[in-house]
C-alpha positions as CSV (number, residue, x, y, z in Angstrom):
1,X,175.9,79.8,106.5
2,X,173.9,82.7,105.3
3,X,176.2,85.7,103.9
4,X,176.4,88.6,102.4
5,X,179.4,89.4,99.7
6,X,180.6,92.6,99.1
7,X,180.4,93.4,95.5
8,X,184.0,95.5,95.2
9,X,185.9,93.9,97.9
10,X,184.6,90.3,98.0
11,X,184.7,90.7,101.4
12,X,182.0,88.2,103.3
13,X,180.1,89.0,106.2
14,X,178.6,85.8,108.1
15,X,175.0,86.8,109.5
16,X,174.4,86.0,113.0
17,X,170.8,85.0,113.9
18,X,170.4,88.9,114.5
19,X,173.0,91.3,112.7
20,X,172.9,94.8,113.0
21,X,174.8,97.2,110.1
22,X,176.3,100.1,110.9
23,X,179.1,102.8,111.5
24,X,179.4,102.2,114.8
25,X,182.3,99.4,115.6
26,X,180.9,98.9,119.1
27,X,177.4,97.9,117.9
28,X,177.4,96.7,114.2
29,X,178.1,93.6,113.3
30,X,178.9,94.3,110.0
31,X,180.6,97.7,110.1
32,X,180.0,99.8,107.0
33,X,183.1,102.6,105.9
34,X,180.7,104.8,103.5
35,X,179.8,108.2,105.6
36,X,176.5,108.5,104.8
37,X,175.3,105.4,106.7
38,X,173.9,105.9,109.9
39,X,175.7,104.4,113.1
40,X,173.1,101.6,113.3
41,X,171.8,101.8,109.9
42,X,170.3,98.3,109.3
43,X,169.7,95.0,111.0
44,X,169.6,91.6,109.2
45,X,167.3,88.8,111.6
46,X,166.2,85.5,111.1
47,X,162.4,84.8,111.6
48,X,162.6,81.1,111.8
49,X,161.9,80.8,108.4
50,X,163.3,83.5,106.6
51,X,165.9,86.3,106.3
52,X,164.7,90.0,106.7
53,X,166.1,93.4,106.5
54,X,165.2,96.3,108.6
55,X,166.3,99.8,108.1
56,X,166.5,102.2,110.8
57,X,168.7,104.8,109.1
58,X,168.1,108.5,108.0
59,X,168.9,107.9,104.1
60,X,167.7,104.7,103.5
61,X,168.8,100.8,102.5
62,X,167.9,99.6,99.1
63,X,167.4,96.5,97.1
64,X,167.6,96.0,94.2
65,X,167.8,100.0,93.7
66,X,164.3,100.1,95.3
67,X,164.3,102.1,98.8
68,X,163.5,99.8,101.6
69,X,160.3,101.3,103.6
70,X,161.7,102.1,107.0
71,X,161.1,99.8,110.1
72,X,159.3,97.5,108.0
73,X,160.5,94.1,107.5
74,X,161.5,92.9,103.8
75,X,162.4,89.1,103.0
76,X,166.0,88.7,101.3
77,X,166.1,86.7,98.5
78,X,169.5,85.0,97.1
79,X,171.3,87.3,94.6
80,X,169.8,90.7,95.4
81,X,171.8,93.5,96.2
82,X,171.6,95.7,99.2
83,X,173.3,99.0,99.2
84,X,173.3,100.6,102.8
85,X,172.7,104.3,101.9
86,X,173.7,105.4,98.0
87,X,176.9,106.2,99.2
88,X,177.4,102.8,99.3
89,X,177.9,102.6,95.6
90,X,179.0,98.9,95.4
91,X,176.6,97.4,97.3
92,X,176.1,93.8,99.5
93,X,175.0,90.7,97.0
94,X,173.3,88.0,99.1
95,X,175.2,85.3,98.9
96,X,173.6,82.5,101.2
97,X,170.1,82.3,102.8
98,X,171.1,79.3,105.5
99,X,169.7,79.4,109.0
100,X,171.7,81.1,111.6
101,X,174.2,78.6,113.5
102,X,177.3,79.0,115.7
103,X,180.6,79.3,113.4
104,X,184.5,79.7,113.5
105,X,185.6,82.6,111.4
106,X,188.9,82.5,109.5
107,X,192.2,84.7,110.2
108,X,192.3,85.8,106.9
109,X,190.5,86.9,104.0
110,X,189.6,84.3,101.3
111,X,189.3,81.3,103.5
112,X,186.2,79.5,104.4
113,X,184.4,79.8,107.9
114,X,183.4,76.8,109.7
115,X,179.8,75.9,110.7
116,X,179.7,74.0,113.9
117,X,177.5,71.1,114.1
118,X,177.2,69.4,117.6
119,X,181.0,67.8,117.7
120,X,184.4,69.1,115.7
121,X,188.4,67.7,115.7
122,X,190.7,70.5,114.9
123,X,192.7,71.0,112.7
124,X,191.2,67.9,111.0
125,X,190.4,64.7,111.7
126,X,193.9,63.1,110.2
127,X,196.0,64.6,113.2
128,X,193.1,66.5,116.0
129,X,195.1,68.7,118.1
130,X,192.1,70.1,119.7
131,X,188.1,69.6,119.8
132,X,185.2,71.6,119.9
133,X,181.6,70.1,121.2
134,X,178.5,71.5,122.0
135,X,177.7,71.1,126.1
136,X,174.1,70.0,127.6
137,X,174.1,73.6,128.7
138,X,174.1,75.2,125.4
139,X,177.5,76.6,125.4
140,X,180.4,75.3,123.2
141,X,183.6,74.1,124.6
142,X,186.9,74.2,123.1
143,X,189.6,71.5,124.6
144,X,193.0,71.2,124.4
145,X,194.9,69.1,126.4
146,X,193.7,69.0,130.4
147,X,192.2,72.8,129.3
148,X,188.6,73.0,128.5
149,X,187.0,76.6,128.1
150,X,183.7,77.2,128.0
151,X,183.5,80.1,124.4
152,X,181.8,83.7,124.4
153,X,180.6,85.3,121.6
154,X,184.1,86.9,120.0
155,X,186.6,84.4,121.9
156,X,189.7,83.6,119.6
157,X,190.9,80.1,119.6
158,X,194.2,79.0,117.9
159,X,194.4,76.4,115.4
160,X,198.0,75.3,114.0
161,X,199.3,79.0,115.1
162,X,196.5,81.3,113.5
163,X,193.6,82.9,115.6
164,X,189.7,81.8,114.2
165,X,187.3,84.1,116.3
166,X,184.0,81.9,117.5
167,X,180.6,83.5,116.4
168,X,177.7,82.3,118.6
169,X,174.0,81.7,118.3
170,X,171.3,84.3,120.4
171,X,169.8,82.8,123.4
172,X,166.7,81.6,121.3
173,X,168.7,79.5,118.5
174,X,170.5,78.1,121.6
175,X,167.1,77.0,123.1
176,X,165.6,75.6,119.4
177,X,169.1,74.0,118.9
178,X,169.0,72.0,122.5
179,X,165.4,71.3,122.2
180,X,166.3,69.5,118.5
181,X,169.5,67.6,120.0
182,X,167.0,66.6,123.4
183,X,170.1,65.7,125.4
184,X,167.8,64.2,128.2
185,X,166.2,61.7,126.4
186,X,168.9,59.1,128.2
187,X,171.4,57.6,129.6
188,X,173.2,55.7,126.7
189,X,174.2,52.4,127.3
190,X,177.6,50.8,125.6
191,X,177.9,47.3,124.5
192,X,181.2,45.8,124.3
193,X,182.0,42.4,122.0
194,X,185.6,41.7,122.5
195,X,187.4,38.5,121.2
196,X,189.3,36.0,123.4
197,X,192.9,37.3,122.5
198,X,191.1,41.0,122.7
199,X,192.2,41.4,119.0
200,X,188.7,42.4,117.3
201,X,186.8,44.9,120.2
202,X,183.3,46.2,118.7
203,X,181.1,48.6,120.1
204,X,177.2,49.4,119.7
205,X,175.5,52.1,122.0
206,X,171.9,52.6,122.7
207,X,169.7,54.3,124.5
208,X,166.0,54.6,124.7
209,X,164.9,54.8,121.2
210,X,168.3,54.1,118.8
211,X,170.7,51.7,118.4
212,X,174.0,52.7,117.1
213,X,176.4,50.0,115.6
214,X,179.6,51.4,115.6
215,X,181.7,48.7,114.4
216,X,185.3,48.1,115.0
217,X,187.9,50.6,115.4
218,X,191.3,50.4,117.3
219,X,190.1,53.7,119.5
220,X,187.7,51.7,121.5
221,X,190.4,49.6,123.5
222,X,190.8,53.3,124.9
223,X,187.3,53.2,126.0
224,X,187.4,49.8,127.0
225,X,190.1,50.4,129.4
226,X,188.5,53.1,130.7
227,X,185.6,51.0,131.3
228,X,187.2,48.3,133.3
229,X,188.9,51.1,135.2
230,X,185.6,52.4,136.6
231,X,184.1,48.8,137.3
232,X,186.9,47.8,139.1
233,X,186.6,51.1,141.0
234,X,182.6,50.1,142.0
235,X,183.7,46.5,142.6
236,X,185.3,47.5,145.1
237,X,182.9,50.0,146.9
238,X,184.4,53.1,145.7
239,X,181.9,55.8,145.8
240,X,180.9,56.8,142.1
241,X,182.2,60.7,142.1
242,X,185.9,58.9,142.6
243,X,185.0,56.0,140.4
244,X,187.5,55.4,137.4
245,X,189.6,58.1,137.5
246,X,192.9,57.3,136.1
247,X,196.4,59.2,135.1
248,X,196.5,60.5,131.6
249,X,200.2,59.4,131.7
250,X,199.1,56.0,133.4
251,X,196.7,55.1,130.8
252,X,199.0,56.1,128.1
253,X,201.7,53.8,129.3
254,X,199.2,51.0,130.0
255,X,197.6,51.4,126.0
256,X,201.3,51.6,124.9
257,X,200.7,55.4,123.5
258,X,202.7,58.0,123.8
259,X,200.3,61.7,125.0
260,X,199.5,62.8,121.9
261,X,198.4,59.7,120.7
262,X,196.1,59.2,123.4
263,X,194.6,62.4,123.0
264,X,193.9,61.9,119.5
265,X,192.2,58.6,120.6
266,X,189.9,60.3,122.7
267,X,189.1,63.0,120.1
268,X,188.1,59.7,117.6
269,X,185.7,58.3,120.3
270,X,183.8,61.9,120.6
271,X,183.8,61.9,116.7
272,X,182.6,58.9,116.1
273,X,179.5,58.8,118.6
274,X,178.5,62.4,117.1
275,X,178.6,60.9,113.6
276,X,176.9,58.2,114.7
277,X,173.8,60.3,116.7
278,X,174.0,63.5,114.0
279,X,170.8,64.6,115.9
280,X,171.0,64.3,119.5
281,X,171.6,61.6,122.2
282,X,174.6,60.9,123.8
283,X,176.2,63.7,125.5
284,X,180.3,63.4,124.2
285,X,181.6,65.8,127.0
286,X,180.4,63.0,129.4
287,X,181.9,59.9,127.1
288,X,185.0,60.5,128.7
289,X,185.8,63.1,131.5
290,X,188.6,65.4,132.4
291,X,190.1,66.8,135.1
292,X,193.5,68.0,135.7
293,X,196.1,65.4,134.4
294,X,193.1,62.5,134.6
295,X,190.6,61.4,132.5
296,X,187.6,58.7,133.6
297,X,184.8,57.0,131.1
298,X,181.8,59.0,132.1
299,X,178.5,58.1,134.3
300,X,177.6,55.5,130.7
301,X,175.9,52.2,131.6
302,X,177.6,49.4,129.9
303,X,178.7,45.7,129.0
304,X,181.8,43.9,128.4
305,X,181.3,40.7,126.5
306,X,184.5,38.4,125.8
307,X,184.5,35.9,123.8
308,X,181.0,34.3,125.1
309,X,181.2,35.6,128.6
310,X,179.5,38.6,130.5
311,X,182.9,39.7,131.7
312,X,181.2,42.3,133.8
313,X,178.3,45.0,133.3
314,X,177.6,48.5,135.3
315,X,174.6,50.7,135.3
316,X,175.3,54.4,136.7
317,X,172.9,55.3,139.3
318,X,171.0,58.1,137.8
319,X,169.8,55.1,134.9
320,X,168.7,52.9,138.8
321,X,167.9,53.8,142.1
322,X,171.1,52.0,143.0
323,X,174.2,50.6,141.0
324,X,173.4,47.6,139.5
325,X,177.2,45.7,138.9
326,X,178.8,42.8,138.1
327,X,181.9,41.4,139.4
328,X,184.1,40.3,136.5
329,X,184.2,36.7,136.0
């Protein structure tokens, strides 16, 4: 994440893909305390490439000890030193040249912001209380329990009792970011392989172009369940808005979890598929959907192999012009 460190405090100030400097707490981003910077004194932007400075102030920005030519754009480079007006006698080292991207910052001073990247478990993934993922739309969702909000720039989420403040990208590194992830490519597709006495359950998921092996774990008899759910649902004619749906308590009890547990099951599947598609593919807030108190698999073709049997197999019908299903054996 790029950064600027202040050389007296330490303090560090995160750079949003366009950061404007200044006095005034209603506008800057970075709020400067010396009086002899202007109320927007500077602004920081990313050119897709590079870092620049612009100064728009009455007594200058310098770098370096060099007065920055106003309006003009001047490339940062790693170490240098900006000093917003001479009265700011310290001065701001650069610390970080990254590109822009969406972040978490910390409650306090000294700890480390977090750079979001598509799919996050919070606190950790050892004991997820809560998750944040990137949505189709370009906005980032934070869920917790049956609650999913949708973030603003400045919203304040809280993690084991302390309040992280989400930073997010302008409307532009939105648009580059979605084009890079392609959402639309496909419908993925989930393969099942489950063993006779349903021990041993692997899963692989593909769509158009990848395949992803995702080996055995004990969360996918979650998402197996869930699966038979939804094609017992269609076996039966049930229309597909109403297919699957299923009890958050109900499906604990039938898995043998308690809520918690089942929540942090759910969290693993959505971890797992975005470590296994790092840049794009399968949407996770449609892996498994929510609404209040129930949970479904989402509008995912797949298979369910047992043993050596097709035990049944369902294709959504925005992959077909109609559902293509069949009955388990």
């Amino acid at each position: 994440m790029a950064s600027l460190r202040n050389r007296h405090t330490q303090q560090l100030a995160y750079l949003r893909s366009v950061h404007v400097v200044g006095r005034n707490p209603d506008k800057a981003d970075l709020v400067l305390a010396n009086t002899d910077a202007s109320q927007i004194h500077a602004s920081i932007r990313w050119t897709g490439t590079a870092w620049v400075l612009i100064d728009h102030s009455r007594n200058g920005s310098f770098i370096e000890g060099r007065k920055v030519a106003g309006h003009r754009e001047v490339e940062l480079r790693i170490g240098q030193t900006i000093q917003f007006a001479l009265g700011d006698a310290a001065g701001w080292e650069v610390a970080d040249l990254d590109p822009p991207g969406a972040m978490l910052l910390p409650p306090r001073a000294g700890m480390q912001a977090l750079a979001l990247q598509r799919f996050h478990l919070l606190p950790d993934e050892i004991a997820p209380e809560s998750s944040l993922s990137l949505q189709p739309g370009g906005q980032w969702a934070w869920e917790l329990g049956d609650t999913i909000r949708l973030l603003e720039h400045g919203a304040q989420i809280n993690i084991k009792g302390e309040t992280w403040t989400f930073v997010a990208l302008c409307d532009s590194q939105v648009t580059a970011e979605l084009a890079h992830l392609d959402y639309q490519r496909s419908v993925p597709v989930l393969n099942f392989k489950v063993s006779q006495n349903e021990e041993h359950i692997s899963l692989t998921i593909n769509d158009a172009e990848r395949s992803a092996d995702l080996g055995e774990r004990t969360h996918h008899y979650s998402l197996l369940t869930l699966a038979r759910l939804r094609l017992d649902d269609a076996a039966r004619g049930t229309e597909a808005a109403s297919q699957g749906w299923v009890e958050v308590d109900r499906l604990a009890r039938m898995l043998g979890l308690d809520g918690p547990h089942l929540n942090i099951q759910i969290f693993r599947v959505r971890s797992q598929i975005a470590r296994a598609f790092p840049d794009g593919g399968p949407s996770l807030v449609d892996v498994i959907e929510r609404r209040r108190g129930q949970v479904r698999l989402g509008a995912f073709g797949f298979q369910i192999v047992r043993g050596s049997r097709v035990e049944g197999s369902f294709m959504p019908e925005q992959m077909a012009g109609s559902p293509m299903l069949e009955a388990p054996c």
